[in-house]
C-alpha positions in Angstrom: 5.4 -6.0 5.9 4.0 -5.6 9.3 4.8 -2.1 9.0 2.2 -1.8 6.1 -0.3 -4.1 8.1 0.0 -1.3 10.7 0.2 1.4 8.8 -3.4 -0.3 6.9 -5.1 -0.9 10.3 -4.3 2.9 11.6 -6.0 4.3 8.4 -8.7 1.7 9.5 -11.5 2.6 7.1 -9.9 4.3 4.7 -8.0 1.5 3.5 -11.4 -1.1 3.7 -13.0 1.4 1.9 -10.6 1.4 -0.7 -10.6 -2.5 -0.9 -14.5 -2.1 -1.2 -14.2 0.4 -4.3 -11.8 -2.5 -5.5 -13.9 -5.4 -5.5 -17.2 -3.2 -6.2 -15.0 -2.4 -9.7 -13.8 -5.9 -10.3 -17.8 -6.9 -9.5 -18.9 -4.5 -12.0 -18.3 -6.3 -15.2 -16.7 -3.2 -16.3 -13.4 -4.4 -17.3 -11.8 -0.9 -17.6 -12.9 0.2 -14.6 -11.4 -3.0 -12.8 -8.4 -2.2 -14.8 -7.5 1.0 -14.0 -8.8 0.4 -10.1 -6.4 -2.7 -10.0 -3.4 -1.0 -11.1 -4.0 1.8 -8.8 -4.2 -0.8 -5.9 -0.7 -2.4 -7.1 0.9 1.3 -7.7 -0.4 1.9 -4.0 1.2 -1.0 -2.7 4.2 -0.7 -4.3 4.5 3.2 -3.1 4.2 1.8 0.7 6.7 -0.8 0.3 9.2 1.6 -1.5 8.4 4.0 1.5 9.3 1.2 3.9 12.4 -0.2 2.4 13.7 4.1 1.9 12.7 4.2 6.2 14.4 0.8 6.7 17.7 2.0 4.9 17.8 5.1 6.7 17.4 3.5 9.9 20.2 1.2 9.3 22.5 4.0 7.7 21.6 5.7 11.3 22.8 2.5 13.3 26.0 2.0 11.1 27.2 5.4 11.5 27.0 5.4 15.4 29.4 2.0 15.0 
């Protein structure tokens, strides 16, 4: 998790922008368009974490086979 909140604050505005087109959508009153924005945001999150977990278990598949 801090990973992510790392990895979020080096793409600095990038990721704020992307929360802005996210609330802007949900704002709208367009219930579509906060749809499809709000599964993107959850496919997006769920990408980094899968990301994180793959580096996590490579890192610890390093470490056990140097035991």
């Amino acid at each position: 998790m801090l990973k992510n909140a790392r990895r979020g604050w080096m793409r600095g505005r990038a990721k704020q922008s992307h929360h802005e087109e996210l609330a802007r959508a949900i704002l709208s009153g367009d219930i579509s368009r906060a749809c499809l924005e709000m599964e993107h945001h959850i496919a997006m999150g769920l990408e980094n974490e899968l990301s994180s977990l793959q580096e996590a278990v490579a890192r610890t598949a390093t470490v056990s086979s140097h035991d």
